[in-house]
C-alpha positions in Angstrom: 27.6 20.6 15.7 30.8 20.1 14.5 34.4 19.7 15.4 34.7 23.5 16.3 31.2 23.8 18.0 30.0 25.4 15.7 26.1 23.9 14.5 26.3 23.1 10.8 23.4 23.0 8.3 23.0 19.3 7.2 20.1 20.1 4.5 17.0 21.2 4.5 13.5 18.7 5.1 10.1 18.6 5.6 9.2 18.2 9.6 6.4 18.1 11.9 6.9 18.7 15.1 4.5 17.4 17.7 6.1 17.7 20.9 9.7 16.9 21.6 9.3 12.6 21.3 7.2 12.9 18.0 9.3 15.0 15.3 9.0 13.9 12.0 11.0 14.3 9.3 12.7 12.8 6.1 14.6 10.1 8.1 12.7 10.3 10.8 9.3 7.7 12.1 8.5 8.0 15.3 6.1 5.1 16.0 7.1 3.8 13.1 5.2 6.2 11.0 6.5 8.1 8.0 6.2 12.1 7.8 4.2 11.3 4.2 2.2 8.6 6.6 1.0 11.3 9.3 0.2 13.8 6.6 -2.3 11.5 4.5 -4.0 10.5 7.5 -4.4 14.2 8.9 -5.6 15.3 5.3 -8.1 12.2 4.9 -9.7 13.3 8.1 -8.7 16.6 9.5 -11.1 17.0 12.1 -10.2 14.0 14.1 -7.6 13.9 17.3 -6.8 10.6 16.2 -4.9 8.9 13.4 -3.6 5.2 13.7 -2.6 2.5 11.1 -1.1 -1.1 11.1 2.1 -1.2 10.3 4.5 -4.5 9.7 7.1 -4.3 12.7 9.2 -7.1 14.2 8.4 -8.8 17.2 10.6 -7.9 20.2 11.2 -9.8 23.5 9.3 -7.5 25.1 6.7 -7.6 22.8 6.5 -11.8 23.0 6.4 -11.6 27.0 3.5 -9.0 26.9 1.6 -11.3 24.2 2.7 -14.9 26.0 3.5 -16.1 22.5 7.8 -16.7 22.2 7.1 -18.4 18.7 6.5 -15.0 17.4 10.0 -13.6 18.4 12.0 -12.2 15.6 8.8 -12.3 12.9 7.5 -9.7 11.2 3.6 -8.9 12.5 1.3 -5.9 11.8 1.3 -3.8 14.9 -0.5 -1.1 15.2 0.4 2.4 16.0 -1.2 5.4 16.5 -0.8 9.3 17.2 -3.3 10.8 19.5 -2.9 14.5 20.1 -5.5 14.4 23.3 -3.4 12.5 24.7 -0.3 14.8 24.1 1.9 15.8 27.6 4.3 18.5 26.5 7.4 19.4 28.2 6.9 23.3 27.6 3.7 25.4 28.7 1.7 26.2 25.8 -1.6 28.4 26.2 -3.4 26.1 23.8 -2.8 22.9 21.9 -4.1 21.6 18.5 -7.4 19.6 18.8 -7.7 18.0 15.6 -4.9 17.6 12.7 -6.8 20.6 10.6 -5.3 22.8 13.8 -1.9 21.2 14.1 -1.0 21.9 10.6 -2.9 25.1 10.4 -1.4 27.1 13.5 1.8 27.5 15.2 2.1 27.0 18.4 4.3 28.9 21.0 5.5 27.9 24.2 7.6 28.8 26.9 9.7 27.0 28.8 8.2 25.0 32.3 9.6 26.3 35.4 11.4 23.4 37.3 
């Protein structure tokens, strides 16, 4: 929005929307994964729920208290993250949900608000 509240087109991107935590897009990497990233893996295998990679990522506090290992605080590591759309909990009601990447980039998928 801007100064008037009025919503302003910033540009125009590529995006994949997987539920309301895991929208890609240009500037955009949720789990640390690039849109480009997602794709590739969904078209090397299209008929799996699951797509994961190792990626370099720094090591948090959080991350050194879950491994026991403080030396590795602040380092760079290869972590690994993953999307798995079985394992997807959306915040809307939707009558069906993709299986497999093949269906999450083939269909759309509407959805209606959940009643609170």
């Amino acid at each position: 929005m801007n100064n008037n509240g009025d919503w302003k087109l910033n540009g125009a991107y590529s995006t994949l929307v997987i539920s309301s935590g895991l929208v890609y897009l240009a500037n955009k990497k949720p789990k640390g994964l690039h849109l480009e990233e997602v794709l590739g893996m969904i078209k090397e295998h299209p008929h799996s729920s699951y797509y994961g990679k190792l990626i370099p990522r720094r090591v948090t506090l959080g991350d050194a208290l879950t491994l026991g290992k403080f030396e590795l605080l602040g380092q760079v590591i290869d972590k690994h993250s993953s999307l798995d759309l079985s394992l997807l909990d959306p915040d809307r009601n939707f009558s069906e949900l993709p299986k497999t990447g093949y269906q999450l980039l083939n269909k759309h998928y509407r959805s209606k608000a959940k009643r609170l």
